[in-house]
TIRO-2110 file (N, C-alpha, C; in Angstrom, 1 decimal):
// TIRO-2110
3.5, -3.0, -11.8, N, 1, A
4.0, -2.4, -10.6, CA, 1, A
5.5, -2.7, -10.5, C, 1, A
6.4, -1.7, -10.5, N, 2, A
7.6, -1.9, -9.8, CA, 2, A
8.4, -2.1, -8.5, C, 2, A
9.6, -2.4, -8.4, N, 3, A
10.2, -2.6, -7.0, CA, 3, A
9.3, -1.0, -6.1, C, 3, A
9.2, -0.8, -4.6, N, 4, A
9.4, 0.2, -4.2, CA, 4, A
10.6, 0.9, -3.8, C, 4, A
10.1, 2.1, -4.7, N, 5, A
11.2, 2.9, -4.4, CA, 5, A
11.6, 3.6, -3.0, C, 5, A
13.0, 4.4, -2.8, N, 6, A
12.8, 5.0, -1.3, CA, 6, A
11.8, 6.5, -1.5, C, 6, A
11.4, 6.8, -2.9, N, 7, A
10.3, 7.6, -2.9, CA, 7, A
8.9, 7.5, -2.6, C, 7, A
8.7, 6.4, -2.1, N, 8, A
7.7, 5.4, -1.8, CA, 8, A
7.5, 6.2, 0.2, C, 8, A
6.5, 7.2, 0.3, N, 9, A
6.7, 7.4, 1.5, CA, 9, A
6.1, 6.3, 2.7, C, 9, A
7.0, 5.9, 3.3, N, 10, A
6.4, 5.3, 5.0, CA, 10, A
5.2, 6.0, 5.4, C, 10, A
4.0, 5.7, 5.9, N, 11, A
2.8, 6.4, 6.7, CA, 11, A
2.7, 4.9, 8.1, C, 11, A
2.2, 6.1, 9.2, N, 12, A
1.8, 5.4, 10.1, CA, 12, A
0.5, 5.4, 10.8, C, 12, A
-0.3, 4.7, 10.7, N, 13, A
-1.8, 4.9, 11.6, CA, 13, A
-1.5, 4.3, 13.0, C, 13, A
-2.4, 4.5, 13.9, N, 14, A
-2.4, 3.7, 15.2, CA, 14, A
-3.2, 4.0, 16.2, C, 14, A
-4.2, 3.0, 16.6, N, 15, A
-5.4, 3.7, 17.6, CA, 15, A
-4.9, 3.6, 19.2, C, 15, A
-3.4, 3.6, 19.0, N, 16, A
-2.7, 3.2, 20.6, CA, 16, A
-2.4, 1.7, 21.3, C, 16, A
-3.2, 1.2, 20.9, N, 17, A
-3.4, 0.1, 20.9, CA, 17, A
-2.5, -1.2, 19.9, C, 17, A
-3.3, -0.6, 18.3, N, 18, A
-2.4, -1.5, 16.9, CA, 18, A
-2.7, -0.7, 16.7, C, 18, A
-1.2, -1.0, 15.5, N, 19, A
-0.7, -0.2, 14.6, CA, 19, A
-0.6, -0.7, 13.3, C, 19, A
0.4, 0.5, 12.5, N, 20, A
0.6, -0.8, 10.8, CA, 20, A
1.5, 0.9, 10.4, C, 20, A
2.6, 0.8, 10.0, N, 21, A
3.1, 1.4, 8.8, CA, 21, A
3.5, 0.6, 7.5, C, 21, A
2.8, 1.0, 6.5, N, 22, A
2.8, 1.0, 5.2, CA, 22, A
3.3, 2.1, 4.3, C, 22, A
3.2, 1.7, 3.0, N, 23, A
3.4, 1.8, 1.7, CA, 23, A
2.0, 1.9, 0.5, C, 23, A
1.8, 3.3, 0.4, N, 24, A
0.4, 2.9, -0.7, CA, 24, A
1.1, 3.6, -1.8, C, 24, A
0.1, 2.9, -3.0, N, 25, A
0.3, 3.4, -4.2, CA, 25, A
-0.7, 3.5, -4.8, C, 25, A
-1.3, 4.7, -5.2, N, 26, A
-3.1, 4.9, -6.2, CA, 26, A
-3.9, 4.4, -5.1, C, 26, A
-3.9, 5.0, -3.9, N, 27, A
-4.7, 4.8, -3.2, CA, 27, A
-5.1, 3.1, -1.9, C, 27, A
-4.1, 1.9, -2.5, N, 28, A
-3.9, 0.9, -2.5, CA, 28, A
-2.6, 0.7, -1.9, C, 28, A
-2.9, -0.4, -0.7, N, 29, A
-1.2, -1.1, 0.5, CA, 29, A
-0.8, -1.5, -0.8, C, 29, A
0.6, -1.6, -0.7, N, 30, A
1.4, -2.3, -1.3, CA, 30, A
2.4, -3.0, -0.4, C, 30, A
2.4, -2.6, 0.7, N, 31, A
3.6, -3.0, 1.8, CA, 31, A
2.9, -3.0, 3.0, C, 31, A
3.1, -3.2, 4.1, N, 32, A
2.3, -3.1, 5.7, CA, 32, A
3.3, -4.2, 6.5, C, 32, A
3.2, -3.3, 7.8, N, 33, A
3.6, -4.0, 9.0, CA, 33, A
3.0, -3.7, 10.0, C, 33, A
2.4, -4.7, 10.8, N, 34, A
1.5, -4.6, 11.9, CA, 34, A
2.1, -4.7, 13.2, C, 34, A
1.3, -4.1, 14.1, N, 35, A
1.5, -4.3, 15.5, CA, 35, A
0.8, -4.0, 16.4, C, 35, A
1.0, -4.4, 17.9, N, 36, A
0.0, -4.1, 18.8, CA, 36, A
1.1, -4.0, 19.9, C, 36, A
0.3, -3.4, 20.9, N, 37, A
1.0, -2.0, 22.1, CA, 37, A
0.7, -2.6, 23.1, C, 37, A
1.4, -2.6, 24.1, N, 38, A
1.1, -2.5, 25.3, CA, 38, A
2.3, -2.1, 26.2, C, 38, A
2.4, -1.9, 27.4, N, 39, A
3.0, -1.2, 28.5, CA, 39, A
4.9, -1.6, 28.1, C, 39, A
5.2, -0.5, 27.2, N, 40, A
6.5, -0.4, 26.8, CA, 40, A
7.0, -1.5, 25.9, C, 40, A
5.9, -2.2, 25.4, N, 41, A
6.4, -3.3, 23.9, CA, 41, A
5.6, -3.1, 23.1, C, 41, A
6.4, -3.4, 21.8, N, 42, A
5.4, -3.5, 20.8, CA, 42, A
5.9, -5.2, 20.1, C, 42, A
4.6, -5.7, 20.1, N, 43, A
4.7, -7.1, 19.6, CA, 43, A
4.4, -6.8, 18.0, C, 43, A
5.5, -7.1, 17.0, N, 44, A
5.4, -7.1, 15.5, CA, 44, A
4.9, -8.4, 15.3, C, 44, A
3.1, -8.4, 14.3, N, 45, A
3.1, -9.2, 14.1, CA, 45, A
3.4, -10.1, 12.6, C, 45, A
3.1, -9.1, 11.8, N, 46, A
3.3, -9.5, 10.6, CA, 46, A
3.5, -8.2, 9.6, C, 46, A
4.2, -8.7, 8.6, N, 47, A
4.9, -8.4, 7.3, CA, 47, A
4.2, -8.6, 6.2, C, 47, A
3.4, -7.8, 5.0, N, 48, A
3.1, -7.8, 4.0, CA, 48, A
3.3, -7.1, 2.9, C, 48, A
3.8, -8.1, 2.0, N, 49, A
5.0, -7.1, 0.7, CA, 49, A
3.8, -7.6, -0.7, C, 49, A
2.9, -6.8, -1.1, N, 50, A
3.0, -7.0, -2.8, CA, 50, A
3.2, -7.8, -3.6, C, 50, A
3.0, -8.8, -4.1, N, 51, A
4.1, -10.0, -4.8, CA, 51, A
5.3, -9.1, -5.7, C, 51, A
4.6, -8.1, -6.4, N, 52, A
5.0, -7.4, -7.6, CA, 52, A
6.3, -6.8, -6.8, C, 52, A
6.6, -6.5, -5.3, N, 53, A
7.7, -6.0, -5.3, CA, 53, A
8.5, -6.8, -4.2, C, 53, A
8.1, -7.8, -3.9, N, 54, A
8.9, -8.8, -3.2, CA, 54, A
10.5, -8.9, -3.6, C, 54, A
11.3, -8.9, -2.7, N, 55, A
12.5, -9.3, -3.2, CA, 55, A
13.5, -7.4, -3.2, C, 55, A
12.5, -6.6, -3.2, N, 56, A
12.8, -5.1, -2.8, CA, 56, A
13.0, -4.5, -1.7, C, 56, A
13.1, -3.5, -1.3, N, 57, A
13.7, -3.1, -0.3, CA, 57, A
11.9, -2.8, 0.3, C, 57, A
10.7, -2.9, 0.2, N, 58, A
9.8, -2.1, 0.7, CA, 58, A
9.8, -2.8, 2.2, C, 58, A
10.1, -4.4, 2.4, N, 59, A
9.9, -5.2, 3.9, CA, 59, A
10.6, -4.3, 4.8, C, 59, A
11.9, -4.5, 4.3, N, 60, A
13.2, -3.4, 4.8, CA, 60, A
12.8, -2.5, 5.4, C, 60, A
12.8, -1.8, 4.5, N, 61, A
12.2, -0.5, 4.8, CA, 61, A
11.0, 0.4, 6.0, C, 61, A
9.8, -0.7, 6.0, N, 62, A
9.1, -0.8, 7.0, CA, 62, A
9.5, -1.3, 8.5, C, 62, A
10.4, -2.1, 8.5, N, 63, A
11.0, -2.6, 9.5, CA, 63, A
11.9, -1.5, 10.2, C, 63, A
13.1, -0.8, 9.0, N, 64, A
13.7, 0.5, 9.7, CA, 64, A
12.5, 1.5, 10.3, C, 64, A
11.6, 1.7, 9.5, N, 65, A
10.4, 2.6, 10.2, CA, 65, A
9.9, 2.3, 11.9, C, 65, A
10.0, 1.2, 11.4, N, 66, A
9.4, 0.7, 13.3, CA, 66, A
10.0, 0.5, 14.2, C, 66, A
11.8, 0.8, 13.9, N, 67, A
13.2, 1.0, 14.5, CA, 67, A
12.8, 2.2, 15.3, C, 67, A
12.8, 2.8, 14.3, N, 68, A
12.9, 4.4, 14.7, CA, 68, A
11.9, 5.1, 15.2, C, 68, A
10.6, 4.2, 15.2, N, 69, A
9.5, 4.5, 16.1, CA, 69, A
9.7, 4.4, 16.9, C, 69, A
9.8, 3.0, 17.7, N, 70, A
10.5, 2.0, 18.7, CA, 70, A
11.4, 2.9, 19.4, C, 70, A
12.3, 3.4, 19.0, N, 71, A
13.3, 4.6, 19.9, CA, 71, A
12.5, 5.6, 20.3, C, 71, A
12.3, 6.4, 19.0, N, 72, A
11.2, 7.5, 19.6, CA, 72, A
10.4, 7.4, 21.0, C, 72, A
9.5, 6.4, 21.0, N, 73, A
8.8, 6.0, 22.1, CA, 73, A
9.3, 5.5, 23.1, C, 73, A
10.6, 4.8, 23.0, N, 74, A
11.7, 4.7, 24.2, CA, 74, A
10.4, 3.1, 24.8, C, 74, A
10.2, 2.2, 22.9, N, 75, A
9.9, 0.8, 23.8, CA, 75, A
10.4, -0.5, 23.0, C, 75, A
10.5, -1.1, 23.3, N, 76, A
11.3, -2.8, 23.0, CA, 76, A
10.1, -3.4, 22.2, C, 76, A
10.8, -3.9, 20.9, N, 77, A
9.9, -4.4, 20.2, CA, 77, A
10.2, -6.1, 19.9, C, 77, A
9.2, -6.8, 20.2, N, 78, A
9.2, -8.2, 20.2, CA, 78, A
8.4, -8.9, 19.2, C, 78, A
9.2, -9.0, 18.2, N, 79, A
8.8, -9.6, 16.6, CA, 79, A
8.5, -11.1, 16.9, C, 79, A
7.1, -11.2, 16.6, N, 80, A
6.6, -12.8, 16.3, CA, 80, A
6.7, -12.8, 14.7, C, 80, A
6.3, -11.7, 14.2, N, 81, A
6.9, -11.7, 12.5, CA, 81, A
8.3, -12.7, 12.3, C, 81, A
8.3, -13.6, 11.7, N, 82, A
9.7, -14.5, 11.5, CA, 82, A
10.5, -13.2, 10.7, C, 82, A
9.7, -12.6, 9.7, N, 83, A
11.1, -11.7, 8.9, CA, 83, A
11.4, -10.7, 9.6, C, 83, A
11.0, -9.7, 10.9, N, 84, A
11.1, -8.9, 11.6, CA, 84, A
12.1, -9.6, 12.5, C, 84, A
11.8, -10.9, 12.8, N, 85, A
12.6, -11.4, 14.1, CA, 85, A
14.0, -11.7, 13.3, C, 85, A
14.3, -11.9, 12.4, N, 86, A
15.4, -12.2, 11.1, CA, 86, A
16.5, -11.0, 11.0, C, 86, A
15.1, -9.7, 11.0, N, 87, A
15.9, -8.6, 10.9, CA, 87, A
16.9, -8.1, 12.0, C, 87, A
16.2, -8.2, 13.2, N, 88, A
16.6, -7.4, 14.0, CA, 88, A
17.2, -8.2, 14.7, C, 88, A
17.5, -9.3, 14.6, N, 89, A
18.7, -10.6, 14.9, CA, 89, A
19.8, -9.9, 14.5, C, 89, A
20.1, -9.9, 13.3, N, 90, A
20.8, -10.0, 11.8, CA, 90, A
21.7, -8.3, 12.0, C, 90, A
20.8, -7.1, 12.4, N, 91, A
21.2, -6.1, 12.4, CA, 91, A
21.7, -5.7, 13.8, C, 91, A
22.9, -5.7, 14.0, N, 92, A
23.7, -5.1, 15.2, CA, 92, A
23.3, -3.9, 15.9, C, 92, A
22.7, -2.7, 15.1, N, 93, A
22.7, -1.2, 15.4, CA, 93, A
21.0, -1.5, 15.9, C, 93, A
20.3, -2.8, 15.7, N, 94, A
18.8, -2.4, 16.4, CA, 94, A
18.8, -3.4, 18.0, C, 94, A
20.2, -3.8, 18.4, N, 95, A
20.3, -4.1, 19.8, CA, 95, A
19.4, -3.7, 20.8, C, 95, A
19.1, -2.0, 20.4, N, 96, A
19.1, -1.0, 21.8, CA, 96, A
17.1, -1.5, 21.5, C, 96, A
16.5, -1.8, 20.8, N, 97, A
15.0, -2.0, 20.3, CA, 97, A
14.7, -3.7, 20.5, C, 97, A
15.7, -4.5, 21.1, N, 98, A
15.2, -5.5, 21.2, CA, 98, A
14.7, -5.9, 22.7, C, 98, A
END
C-alpha cells in the first residue's frame, strides 16, 4: 500500500448524531475521522491513518474535509483528537471553525 493520494476520494457517513469521513481502498478504511454532533458542535474524536501511509497527507486531508463540513453547517468544531486539536491550533485560516 502506498502513501494516499489526493486521488484517494474523501466519503462521508453520518446518522446526525456521529459521524466519520474516511478513505477506502478495495473496499477497506485506510484513513477515518470520527465525530459526534450536538446543538452547533462537533466534538472530533479521533484520527485513524493505516500504518502503511502514516506520515502522508491522508490525516491532513481528512481533517481539511471536516473544515469544510464544519462551515458548511455553519458549526464549531472541538477536537479532543490531540492531532485535530494540533491542526487547527497550528492553521490560522481554520480560526472561523474553532
Amino acid at each position: 500500500m502506498n502513501e494516499a493520494s489526493t486521488e484517494d476520494p474523501i466519503e462521508h457517513e453520518s446518522d446526525g448524531r456521529r459521524g466519520a469521513f474516511f478513505i477506502e481502498r478495495d473496499g477497506r478504511r485506510v484513513a477515518e475521522l470520527t465525530y459526534s454532533r450536538s446543538e452547533g458542535v462537533v466534538i472530533v474524536d479521533h484520527t485513524w491513518v493505516h500504518p502503511a501511509l502514516r506520515g502522508g497527507k491522508a490525516a491532513r486531508r481528512l481533517v481539511d474535509a471536516v473544515v469544510q463540513w464544519a462551515r458548511a453547517e455553519r458549526v464549531r468544531l472541538v477536537p479532543t483528537c490531540s492531532y485535530v486539536r494540533v491542526v487547527l491550533a497550528r492553521t490560522p485560516e481554520y480560526a472561523d471553525v474553532r
